[in-house]
C-alpha positions as CSV (number, residue, x, y, z in Angstrom):
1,X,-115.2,83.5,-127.2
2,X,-116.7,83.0,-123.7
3,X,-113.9,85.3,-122.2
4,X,-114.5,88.3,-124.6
5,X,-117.7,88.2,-124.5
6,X,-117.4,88.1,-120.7
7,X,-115.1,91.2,-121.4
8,X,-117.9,93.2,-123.4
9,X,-120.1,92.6,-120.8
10,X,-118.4,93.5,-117.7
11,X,-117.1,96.6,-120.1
12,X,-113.3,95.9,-119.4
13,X,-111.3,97.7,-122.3
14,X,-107.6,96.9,-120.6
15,X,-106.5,93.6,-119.3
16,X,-104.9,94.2,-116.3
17,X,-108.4,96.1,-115.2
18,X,-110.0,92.9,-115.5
19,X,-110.5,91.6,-111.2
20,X,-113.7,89.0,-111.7
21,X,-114.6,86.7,-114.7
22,X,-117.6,84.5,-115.3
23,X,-117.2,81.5,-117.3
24,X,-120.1,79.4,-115.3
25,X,-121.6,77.4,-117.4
26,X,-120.8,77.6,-120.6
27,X,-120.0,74.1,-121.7
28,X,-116.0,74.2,-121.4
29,X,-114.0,71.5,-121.6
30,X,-110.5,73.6,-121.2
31,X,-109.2,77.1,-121.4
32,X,-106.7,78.1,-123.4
33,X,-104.7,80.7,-120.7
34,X,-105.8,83.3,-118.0
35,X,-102.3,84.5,-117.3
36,X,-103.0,87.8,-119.5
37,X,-105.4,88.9,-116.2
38,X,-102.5,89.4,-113.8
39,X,-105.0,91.1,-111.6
40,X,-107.7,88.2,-111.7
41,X,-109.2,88.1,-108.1
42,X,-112.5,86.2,-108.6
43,X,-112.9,83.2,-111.2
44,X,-116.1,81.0,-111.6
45,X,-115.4,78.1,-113.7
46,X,-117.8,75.6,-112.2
47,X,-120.6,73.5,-114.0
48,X,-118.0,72.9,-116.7
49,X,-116.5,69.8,-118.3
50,X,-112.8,71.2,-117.1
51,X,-110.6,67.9,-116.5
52,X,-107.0,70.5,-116.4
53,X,-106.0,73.6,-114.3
54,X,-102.6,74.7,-115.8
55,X,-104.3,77.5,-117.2
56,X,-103.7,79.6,-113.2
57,X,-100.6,79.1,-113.4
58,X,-100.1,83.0,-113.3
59,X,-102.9,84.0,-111.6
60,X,-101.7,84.7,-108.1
61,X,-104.3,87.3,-106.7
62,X,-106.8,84.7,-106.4
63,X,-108.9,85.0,-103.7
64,X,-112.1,83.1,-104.5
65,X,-111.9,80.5,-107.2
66,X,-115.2,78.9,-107.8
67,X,-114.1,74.8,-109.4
68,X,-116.7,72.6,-108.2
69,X,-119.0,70.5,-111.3
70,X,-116.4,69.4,-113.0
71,X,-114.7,66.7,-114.1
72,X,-111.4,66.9,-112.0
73,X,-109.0,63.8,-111.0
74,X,-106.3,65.6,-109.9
75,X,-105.3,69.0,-108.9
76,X,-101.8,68.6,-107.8
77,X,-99.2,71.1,-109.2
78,X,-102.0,73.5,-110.1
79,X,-103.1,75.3,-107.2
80,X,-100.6,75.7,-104.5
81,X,-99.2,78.7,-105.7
82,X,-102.2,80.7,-104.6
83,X,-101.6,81.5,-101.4
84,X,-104.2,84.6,-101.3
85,X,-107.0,82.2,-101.7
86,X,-110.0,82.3,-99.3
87,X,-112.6,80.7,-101.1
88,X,-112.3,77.5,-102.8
89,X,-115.2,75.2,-104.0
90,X,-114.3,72.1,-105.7
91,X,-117.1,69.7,-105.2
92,X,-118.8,67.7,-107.4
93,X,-115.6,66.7,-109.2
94,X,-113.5,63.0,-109.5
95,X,-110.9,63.4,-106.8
96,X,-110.5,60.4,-105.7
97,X,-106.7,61.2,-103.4
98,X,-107.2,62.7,-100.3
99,X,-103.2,62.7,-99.0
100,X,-102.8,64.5,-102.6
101,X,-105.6,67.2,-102.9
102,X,-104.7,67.9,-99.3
103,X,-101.2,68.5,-99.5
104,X,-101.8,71.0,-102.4
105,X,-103.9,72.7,-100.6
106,X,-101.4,73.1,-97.5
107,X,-99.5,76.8,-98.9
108,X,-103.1,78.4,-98.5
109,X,-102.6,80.3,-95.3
110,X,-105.9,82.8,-96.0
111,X,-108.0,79.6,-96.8
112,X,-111.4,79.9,-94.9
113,X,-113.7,77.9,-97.1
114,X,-113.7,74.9,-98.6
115,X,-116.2,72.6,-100.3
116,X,-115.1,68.9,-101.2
117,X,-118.0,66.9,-100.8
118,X,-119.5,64.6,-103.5
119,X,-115.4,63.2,-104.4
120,X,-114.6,60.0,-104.4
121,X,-112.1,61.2,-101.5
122,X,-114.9,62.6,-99.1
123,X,-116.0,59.1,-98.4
124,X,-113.1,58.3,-96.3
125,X,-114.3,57.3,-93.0
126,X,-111.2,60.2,-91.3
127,X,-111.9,62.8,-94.3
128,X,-113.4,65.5,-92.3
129,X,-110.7,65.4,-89.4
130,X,-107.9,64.9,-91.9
131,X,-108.7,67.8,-93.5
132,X,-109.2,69.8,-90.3
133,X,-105.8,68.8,-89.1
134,X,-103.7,69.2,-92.2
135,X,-105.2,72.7,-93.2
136,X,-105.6,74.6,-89.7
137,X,-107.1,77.7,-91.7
138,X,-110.2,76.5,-92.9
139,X,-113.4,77.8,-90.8
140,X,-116.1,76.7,-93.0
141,X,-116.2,73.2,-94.3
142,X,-118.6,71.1,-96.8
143,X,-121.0,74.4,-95.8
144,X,-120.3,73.3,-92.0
145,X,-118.0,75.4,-89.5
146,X,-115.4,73.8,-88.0
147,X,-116.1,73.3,-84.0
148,X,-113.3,73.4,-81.4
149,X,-114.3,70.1,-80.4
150,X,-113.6,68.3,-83.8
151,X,-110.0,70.7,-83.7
152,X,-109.2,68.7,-80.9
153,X,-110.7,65.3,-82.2
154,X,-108.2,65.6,-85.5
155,X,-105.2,66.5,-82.5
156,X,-105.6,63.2,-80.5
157,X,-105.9,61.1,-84.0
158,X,-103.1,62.8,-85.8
159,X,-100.6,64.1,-83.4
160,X,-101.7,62.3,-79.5
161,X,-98.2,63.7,-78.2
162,X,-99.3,67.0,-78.8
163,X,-103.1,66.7,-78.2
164,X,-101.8,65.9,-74.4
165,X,-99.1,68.8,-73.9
166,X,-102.1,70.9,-74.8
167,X,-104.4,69.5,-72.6
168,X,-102.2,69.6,-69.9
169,X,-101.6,73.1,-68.3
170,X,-98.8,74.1,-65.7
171,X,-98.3,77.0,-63.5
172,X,-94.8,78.2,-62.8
173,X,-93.6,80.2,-59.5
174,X,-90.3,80.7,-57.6
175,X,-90.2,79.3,-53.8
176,X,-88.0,80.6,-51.9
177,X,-86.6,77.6,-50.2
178,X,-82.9,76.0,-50.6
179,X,-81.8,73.0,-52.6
180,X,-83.0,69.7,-51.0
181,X,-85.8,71.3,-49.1
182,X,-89.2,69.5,-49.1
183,X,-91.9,72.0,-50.1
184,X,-95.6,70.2,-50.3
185,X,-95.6,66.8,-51.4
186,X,-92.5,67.3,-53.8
187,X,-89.2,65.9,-53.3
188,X,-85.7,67.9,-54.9
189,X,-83.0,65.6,-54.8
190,X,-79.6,66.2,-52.8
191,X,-76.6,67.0,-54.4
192,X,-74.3,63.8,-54.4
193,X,-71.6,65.8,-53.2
194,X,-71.3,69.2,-51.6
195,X,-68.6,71.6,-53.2
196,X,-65.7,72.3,-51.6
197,X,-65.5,76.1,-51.0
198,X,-62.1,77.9,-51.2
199,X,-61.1,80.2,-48.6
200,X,-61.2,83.9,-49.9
201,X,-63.7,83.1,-52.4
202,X,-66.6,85.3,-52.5
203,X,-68.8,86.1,-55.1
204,X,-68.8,89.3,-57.0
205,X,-65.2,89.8,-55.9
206,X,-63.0,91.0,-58.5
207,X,-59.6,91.3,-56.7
208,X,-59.6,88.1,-54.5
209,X,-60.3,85.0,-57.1
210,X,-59.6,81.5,-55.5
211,X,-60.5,78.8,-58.2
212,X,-62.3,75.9,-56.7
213,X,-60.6,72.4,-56.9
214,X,-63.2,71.0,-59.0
215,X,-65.1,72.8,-61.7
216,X,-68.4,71.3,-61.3
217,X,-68.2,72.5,-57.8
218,X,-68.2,76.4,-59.0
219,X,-71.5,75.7,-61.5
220,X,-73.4,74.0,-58.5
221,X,-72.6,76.7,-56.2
222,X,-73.6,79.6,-58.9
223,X,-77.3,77.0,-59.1
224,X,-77.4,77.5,-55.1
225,X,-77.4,81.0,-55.0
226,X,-80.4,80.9,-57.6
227,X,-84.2,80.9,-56.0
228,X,-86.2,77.3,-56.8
229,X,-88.5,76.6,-59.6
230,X,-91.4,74.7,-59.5
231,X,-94.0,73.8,-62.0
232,X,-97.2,71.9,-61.3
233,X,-99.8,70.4,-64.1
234,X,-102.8,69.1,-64.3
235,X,-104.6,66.6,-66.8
236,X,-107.8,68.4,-68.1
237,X,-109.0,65.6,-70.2
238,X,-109.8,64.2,-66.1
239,X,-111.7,68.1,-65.6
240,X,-115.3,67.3,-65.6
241,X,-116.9,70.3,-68.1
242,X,-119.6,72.5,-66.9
243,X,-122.6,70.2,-68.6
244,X,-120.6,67.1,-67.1
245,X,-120.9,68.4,-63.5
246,X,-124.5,69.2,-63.3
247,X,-126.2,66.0,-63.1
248,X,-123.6,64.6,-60.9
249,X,-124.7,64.0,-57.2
250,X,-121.4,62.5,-55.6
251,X,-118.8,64.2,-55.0
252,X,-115.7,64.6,-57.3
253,X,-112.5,62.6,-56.6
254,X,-109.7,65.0,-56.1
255,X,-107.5,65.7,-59.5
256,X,-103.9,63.8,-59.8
257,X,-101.3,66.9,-59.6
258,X,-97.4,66.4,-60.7
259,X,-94.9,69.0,-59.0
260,X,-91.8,69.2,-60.4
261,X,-89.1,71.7,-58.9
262,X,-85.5,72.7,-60.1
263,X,-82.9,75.0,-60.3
């Protein structure tokens, strides 16, 4: 009764014409099936009693889906499949597993809002960062954007080895210099053995082909011919920021830098 008279209302007259619905407030404690509304783009369910969500299961156009004052424990299998989703409120509800809620949540690659607060799950002492980790998509959470800084806070707790290849940067050049040369304060190793060259043998020669006695020798002498690389980094989590320098009087220590060249 709620949806038709919704229908009246709104002055649809064919189903698949129908893009918003408001069932807000209307005392619900399930619904029977939306999948008629193929089209369905924005849903308001909240202030409800709704405790089950199988009734999206054929609602993919979903963009903004409006859950939150209900009485949900669980959401898993009922939402993933809505990867158009941009807009999702679902607090004031019972979710109580974080690991859960989140993972369902993970297929929503347009997902820029979320609300989760007043859960059972928001009072874990890592939800915020957990949640900015696991779904990378979400700008504005619990009505409070997403800062660069806690991006980076959620990297170093969740995933350390990454969090220091980012902060790390290199620069790459060519030196022209030959195999074993010094170049700065970084060292290239000497070849254990130099190869043995065959008379006759040139490179680029097509009609005068001597093979070399040992195979290794021919790879090393291809690498020789090659110009050097080197790569130097630098750990910025030792940069002092702008703010950090200013009310500094002494002077900086020099930054720690790691040359590596090869062929």
């Amino acid at each position: 009764q709620a949806i038709e008279n919704q229908l009246k209302i709104c002055g649809y007259k064919n189903n698949v014409d129908v893009v918003a619905l408001y069932l807000a407030r209307q005392g619900l404690r399930s619904i029977p099936g939306l999948s008629q509304f193929r089209r369905l783009r924005y849903l308001w369910i909240n202030n409800n009693k709704i405790q089950d969500l199988t009734f999206l299961i054929k609602n993919y156009y979903l963009t903004e889906l409006y859950l939150n004052n209900n009485k949900l424990t669980d959401i898993s299998g009922a939402l993933k499949h809505l990867c158009s989703l941009q807009i999702l409120f679902l607090h004031n509800n019972e979710l109580k597993k974080l690991g859960k809620t989140v993972t369902e949540l993970k297929g929503m690659i347009s997902l820029q809002t979320l609300n989760l607060f007043q859960n059972p799950l928001a009072y874990d002492p890592d939800y915020r960062l957990y949640v900015i980790y696991f779904l990378p998509s979400v700008q504005l959470l619990d009505r409070k954007l997403v800062t660069q800084r806690e991006r980076e806070s959620a990297l170093h707790l969740y995933n350390p080895k990454r969090a220091w290849v980012v902060q790390s940067i290199a620069f790459g050049k060519r030196v022209d210099t030959s195999l074993g040369t010094t170049v700065g304060s970084s060292r290239c190793t000497q070849p254990a053995r130099r190869p043995i060259m065959p008379s006759g043998h040139e490179f680029g020669n097509n009609t005068n082909k001597v093979p070399f006695e040992h195979p290794e020798d021919a790879v090393l002498v291809r690498a020789m011919t090659r110009s050097l690389m080197e790569f130097s980094s630098v750990d910025w989590n030792k940069v002092a920021t702008c703010q950090e320098r200013r009310p500094r009087n002494k002077a900086e220590e020099p930054l720690e830098k790691l040359t590596v060249q090869f062929r």
